[in-house]
C-alpha positions in Angstrom: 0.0 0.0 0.0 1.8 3.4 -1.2 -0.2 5.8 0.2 -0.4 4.2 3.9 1.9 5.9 6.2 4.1 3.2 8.2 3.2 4.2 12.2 6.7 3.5 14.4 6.3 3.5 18.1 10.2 2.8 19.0 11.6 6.1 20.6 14.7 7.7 18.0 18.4 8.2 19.1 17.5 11.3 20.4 15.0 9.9 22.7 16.9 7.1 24.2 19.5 10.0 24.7 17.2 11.9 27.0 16.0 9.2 28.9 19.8 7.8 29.9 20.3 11.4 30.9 17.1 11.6 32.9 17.8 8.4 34.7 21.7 9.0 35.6 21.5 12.7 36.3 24.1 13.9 38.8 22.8 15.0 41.7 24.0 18.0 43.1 24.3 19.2 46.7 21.2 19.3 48.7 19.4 16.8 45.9 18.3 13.3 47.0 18.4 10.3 44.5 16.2 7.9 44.1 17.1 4.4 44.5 15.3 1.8 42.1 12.6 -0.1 43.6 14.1 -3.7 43.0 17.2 -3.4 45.9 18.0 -6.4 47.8 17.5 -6.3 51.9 20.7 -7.9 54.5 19.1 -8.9 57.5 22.0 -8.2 60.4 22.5 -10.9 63.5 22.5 -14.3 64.6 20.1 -16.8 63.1 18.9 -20.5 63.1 21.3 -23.3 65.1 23.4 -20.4 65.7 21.1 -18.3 67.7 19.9 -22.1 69.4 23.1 -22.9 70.5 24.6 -19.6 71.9 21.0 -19.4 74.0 22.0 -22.9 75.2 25.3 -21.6 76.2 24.1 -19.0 78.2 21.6 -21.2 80.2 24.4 -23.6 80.6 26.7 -20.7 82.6 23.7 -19.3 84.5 23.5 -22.9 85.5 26.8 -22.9 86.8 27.2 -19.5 88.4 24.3 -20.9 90.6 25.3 -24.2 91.9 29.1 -22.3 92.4 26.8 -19.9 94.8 25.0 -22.8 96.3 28.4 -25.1 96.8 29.8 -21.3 98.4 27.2 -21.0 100.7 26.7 -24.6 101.9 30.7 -24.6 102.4 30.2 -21.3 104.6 27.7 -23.2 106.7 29.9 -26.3 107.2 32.6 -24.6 107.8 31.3 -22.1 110.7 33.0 -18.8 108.6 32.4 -15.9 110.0 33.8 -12.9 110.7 35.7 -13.3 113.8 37.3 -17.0 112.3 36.2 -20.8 111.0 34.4 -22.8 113.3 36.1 -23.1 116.9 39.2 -21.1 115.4 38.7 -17.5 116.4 41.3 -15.1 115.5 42.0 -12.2 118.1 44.5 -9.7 118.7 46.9 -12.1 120.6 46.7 -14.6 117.8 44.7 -17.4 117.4 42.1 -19.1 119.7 41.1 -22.9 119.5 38.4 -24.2 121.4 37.7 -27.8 121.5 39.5 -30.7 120.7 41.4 -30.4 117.5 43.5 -32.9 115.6 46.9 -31.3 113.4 47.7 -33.9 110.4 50.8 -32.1 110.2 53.6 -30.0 112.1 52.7 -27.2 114.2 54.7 -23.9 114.4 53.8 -21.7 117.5 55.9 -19.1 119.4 53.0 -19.8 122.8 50.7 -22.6 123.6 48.4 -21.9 126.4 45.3 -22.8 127.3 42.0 -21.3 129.0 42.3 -20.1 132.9 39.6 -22.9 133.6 41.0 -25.5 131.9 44.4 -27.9 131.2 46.3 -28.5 128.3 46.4 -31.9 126.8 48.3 -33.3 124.1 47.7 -36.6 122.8 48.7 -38.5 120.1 48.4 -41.9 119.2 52.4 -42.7 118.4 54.5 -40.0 120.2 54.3 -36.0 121.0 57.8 -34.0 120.0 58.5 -30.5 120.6 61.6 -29.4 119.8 63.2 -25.8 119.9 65.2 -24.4 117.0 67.8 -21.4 116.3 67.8 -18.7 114.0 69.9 -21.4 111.3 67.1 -24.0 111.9 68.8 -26.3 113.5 67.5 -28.3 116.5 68.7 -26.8 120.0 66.4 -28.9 121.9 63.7 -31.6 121.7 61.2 -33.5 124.1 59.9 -36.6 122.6 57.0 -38.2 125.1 56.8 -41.9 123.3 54.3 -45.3 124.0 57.7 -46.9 126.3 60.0 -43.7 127.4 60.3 -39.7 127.5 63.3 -38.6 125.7 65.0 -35.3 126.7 67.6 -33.9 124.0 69.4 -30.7 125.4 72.5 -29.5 126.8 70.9 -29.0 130.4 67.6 -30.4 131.9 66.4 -28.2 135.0 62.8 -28.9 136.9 62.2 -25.4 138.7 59.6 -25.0 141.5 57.0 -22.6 141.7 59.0 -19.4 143.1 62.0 -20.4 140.5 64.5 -22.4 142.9 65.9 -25.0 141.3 64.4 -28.9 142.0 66.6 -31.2 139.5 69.0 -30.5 137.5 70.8 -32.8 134.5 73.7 -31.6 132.6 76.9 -33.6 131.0 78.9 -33.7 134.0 76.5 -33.7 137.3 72.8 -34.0 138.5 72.2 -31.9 140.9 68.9 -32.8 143.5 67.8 -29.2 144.7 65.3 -30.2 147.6 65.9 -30.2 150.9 65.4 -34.2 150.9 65.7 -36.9 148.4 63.2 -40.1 148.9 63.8 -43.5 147.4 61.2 -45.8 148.2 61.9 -48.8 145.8 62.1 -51.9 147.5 65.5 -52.9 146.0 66.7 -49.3 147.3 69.1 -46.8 144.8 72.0 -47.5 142.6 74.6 -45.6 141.8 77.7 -46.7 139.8 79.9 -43.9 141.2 80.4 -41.5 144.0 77.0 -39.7 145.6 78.0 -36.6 147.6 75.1 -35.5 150.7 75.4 -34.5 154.3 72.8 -37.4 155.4 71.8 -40.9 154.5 68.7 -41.6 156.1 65.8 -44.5 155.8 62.7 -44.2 156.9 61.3 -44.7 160.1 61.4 -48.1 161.7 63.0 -49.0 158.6 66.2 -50.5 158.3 69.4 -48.5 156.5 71.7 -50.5 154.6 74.7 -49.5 152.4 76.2 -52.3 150.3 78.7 -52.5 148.0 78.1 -56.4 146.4 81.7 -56.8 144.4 83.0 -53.5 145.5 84.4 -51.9 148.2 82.0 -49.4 150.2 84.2 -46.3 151.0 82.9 -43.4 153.5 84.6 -40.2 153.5 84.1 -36.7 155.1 86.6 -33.8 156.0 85.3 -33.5 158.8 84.3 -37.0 159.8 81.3 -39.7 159.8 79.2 -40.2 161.9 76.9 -43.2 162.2 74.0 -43.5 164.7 71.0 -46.1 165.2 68.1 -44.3 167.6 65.9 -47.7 168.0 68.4 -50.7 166.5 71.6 -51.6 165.8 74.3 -51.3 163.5 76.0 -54.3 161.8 79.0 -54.4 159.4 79.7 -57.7 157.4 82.4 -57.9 155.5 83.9 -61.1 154.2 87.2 -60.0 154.6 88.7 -57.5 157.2 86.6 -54.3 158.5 89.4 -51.7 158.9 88.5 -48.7 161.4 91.5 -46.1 160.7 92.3 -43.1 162.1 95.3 -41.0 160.8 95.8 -38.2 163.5 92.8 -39.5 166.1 91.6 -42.4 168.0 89.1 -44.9 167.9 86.5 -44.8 170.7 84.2 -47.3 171.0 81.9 -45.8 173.8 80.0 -48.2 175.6 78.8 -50.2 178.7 79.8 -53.6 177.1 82.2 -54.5 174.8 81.9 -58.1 173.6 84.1 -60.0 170.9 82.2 -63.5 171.3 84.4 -65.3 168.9 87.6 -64.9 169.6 89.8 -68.1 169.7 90.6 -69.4 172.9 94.1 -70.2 173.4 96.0 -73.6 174.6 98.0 -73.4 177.8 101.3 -73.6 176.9 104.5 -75.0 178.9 106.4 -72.8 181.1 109.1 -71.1 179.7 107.9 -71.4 175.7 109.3 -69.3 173.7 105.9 -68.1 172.0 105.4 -64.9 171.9 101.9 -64.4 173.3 99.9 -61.1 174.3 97.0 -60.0 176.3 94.8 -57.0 176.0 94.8 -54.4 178.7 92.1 -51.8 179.0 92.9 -48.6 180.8 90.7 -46.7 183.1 89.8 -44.3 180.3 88.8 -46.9 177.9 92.2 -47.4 176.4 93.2 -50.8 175.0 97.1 -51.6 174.9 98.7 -54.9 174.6 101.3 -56.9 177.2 103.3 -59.8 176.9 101.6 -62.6 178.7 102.9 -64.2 181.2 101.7 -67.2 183.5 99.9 -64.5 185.2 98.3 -61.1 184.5 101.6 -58.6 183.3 98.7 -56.0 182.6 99.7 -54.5 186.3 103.7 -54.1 185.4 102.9 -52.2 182.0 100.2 -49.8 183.4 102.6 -47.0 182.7 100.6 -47.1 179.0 97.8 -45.8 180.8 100.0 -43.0 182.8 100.9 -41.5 179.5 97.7 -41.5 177.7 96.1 -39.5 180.7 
C-alpha cells in the first residue's frame, strides 16, 4: 500500500538520549536520589542453630554461676565462717584461739601454747608428741619426745624449777644436781649408783632399816670433817667377808660403851712354862684405852700400866 503511512512506536536516538540522561543525572548538593525499587535487603545478627546454641550456652553458665553460689554457701555453713574466724578457730589480737579438741595432720609452728584459765592442756597423740626448739639457722637446740615406752630429753641441760623459781633437779653432762631439801627412794631394792653420791645425810625411813652395800665393790665413806653413824631404835652391823678396817690418821678410835663383847675370839692352849711363843694379852685402861702386854703365867697387865699414865 503506497499511500499508507508506516506508524513507528520505538523512541529515535535522540529519545533514548534523553531518557539515559534523565535516569543517571548527577545530583547536586542538597538533591536526593532515588534508588530503584528492585534493591536487595541484608538482615543483620544471629540466626537458626546459631542463635539455638549460643541461648543454650548461656543457660548452661547461669546454671553454673548458681550451683558455684550454692556449693559457696553450703561450704560457709559447714565450715562455721564468720567474721571473727572458721568454726572453733577464732582469730584475736593475741593470735589465734582454739576451742575444743582439734586434731593437726601435720607439724605445728607456734611461738606460745596456752590454754584457758579454767581448763588444762592436753596433748595426745596416738604414736608420740615431740617438741623441739630451734635457732635462727634451723637447727635443732632442743627436743622433748614423750613416746608409748620412754620420755626422751635432747638438750644441753635439763632443769625442773619450783614454783618461786628455785631449782628442783638438774641434768647436765657432768653432774645431776637434786635441789630439795630431801631426796626419797622408796623402791624396794633401794638406789643405785655406779659412782660416788656426795650429801650430808643418809637416812631410811622410820622403823625402817638403812643398809649400804657395796656387792663386788668396796663401800668407802669419807668426810673432811668426819662420819658419823647413829641407830636411835636398833643396831648397827658391818659384814664384810674380809677385814673391816676402822682407821684413824691423826685421832683415835672410841668405841663408847657399857659392854664390849668380841664372842668369837679363839681361845688359846696353855702352853709350857718357859715357851718361847710370843703371846699377848689386852689391857684396857681406866679411860677406855686398850694396849697390849706380853703374857705371862699370870696377868703382866699390872707391870705395864705406865701405858695408861701417859695417855692420861
Amino acid at each position: 500500500m503506497k499511500g499508507d503511512a508506516v506508524n513507528d512506536s520505538s523512541p529515535g536516538p535522540r529519545e533514548v538520549l534523553q531518557m539515559v540522561r534523565e535516569q543517571y543525572t548527577t545530583t547536586t548538593q542538597g538533591t536526593s536520589l532515588e534508588r530503584p525499587e528492585n534493591q536487595y535487603v541484608y538482615k543483620i545478627g544471629i540466626y537458626g542453630w546459631r542463635k539455638r546454641c549460643l541461648y543454650l550456652f548461656v543457660l548452661l553458665l547461669l546454671i553454673i554461676l548458681v550451683v558455684n553460689f550454692a556449693l559457696t554457701i553450703w561450704i560457709l555453713k559447714v565450715m562455721w565462717f564468720s567474721p571473727t574466724g572458721m568454726g572453733h578457730l577464732r582469730v584475736t589480737k593475741d593470735g589465734l584461739r582454739l576451742e575444743g579438741e582439734s586434731e593437726f595432720l601435720f607439724p605445728l609452728y607456734a611461738k606460745e601454747i596456752h590454754s584457758r584459765l579454767d581448763s588444762s592442756l592436753l596433748l595426745q597423740s596416738t604414736q608420740n608428741v615431740t617438741v623441739n626448739a630451734r635457732n635462727s639457722e634451723g637447727e635443732v637446740t632442743g627436743r622433748l619426745k614423750v613416746g608409748p615406752k620412754m620420755v626422751e630429753v635432747h638438750s644441753q641441760q635439763f632443769q625442773i624449777n619450783s614454783k618461786d623459781g628455785r631449782p628442783l633437779f638438774t641434768v647436765d653432762e657432768k653432774e645431776v644436781v637434786v635441789g630439795t631439801d630431801k631426796l626419797r627412794v622408796t623402791g624396794p631394792e633401794g638406789a643405785l649408783f655406779e659412782h660416788s653420791v656426795e650429801t650430808p645425810l643418809v637416812r631410811a625411813d622410820p622403823f625402817q632399816d638403812l643398809r649400804l652395800e657395796s656387792p663386788t665393790r668396796s663401800l668407802s665413806m669419807d668426810a673432811p670433817r668426819g662420819v658419823h653413824i647413829k641407830a636411835n631404835s636398833g643396831k648397827i652391823e658391818a659384814l664384810s667377808q674380809m677385814d673391816i678396817k676402822l682407821h684413824s690418821s691423826d685421832g683415835m678410835l672410841v668405841l663408847d660403851a657399857a659392854t664390849v663383847c668380841l664372842p668369837k675370839l679363839v681361845q688359846g692352849t696353855r702352853s709350857h712354862p718357859g715357851s718361847s711363843q710370843r703371846l699377848y694379852e689386852i689391857c684396857v685402861c681406866p679411860d677406855g684405852k686398850l694396849y697390849l702386854s706380853v703374857a705371862g703365867v699370870g696377868s703382866t697387865c699390872q707391870e705395864n700400866s705406865s701405858v695408861c699414865q701417859k695417855s692420861t
